[in-house]
C-alpha positions as a printed NumPy array, in Angstrom:
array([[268.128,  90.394,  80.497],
       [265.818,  91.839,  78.088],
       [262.255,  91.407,  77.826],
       [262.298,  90.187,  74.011],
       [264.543,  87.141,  76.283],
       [261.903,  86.042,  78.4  ],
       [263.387,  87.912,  81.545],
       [261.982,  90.612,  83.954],
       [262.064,  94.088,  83.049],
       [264.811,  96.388,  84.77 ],
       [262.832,  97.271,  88.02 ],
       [261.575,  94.085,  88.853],
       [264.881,  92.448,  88.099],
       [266.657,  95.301,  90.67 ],
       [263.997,  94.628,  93.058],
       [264.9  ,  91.038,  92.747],
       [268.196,  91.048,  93.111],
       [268.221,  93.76 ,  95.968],
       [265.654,  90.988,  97.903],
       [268.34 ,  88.156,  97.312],
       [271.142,  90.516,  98.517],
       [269.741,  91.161, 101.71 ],
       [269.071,  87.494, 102.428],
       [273.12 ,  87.531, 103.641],
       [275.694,  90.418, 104.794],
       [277.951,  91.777, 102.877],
       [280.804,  89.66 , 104.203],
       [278.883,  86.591, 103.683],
       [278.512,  87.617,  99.969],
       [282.044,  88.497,  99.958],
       [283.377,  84.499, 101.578],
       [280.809,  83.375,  98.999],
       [282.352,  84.895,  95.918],
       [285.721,  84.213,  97.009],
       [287.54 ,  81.684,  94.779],
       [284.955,  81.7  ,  92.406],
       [285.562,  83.164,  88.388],
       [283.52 ,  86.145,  90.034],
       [284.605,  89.781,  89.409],
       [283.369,  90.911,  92.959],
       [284.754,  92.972,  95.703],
       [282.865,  95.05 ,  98.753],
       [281.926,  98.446,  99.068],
       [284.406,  99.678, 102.231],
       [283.723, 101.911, 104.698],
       [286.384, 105.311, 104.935],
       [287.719, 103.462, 107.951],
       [287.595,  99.845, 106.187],
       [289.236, 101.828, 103.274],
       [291.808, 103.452, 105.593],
       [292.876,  99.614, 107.201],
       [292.592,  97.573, 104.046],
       [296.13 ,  96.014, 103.532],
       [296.406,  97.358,  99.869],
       [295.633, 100.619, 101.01 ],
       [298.22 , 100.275, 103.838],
       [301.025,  99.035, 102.066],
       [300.337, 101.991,  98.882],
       [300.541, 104.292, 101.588],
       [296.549, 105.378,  99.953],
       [295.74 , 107.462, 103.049],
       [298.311, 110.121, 104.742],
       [297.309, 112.917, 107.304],
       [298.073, 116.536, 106.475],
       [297.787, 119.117, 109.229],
       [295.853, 116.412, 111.114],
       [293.186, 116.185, 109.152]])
């Protein structure tokens, strides 16, 4: 939102928003989104990323050498 729209100006508005967000966890945000004409999705640990079923069944992650 612009200022010339009657709204905040970019760091108030991010301070704003980053308040709100903390108010729930990220999986709460996630159950609360879900259903909803919202393009939203978390932010996955590497070992979320590693066990997520679309990573899983793409094969995403493979071990070389065991690393």
């Amino acid at each position: 939102m612009t200022r010339a729209a009657g709204g905040d100006d970019a760091p108030t508005l991010r301070a704003r928003l980053a308040a709100m967000f903390r108010t729930r966890t990220r999986d709460e945000w996630v159950r609360l989104f879900e259903g909803r004409e919202i393009c939203c999705a978390p932010v996955l640990s590497m070992a979320e990323a590693r066990r997520h079923p679309h990573a899983v069944a793409r094969h995403a992650f493979v071990t070389v050498d065991g690393v």
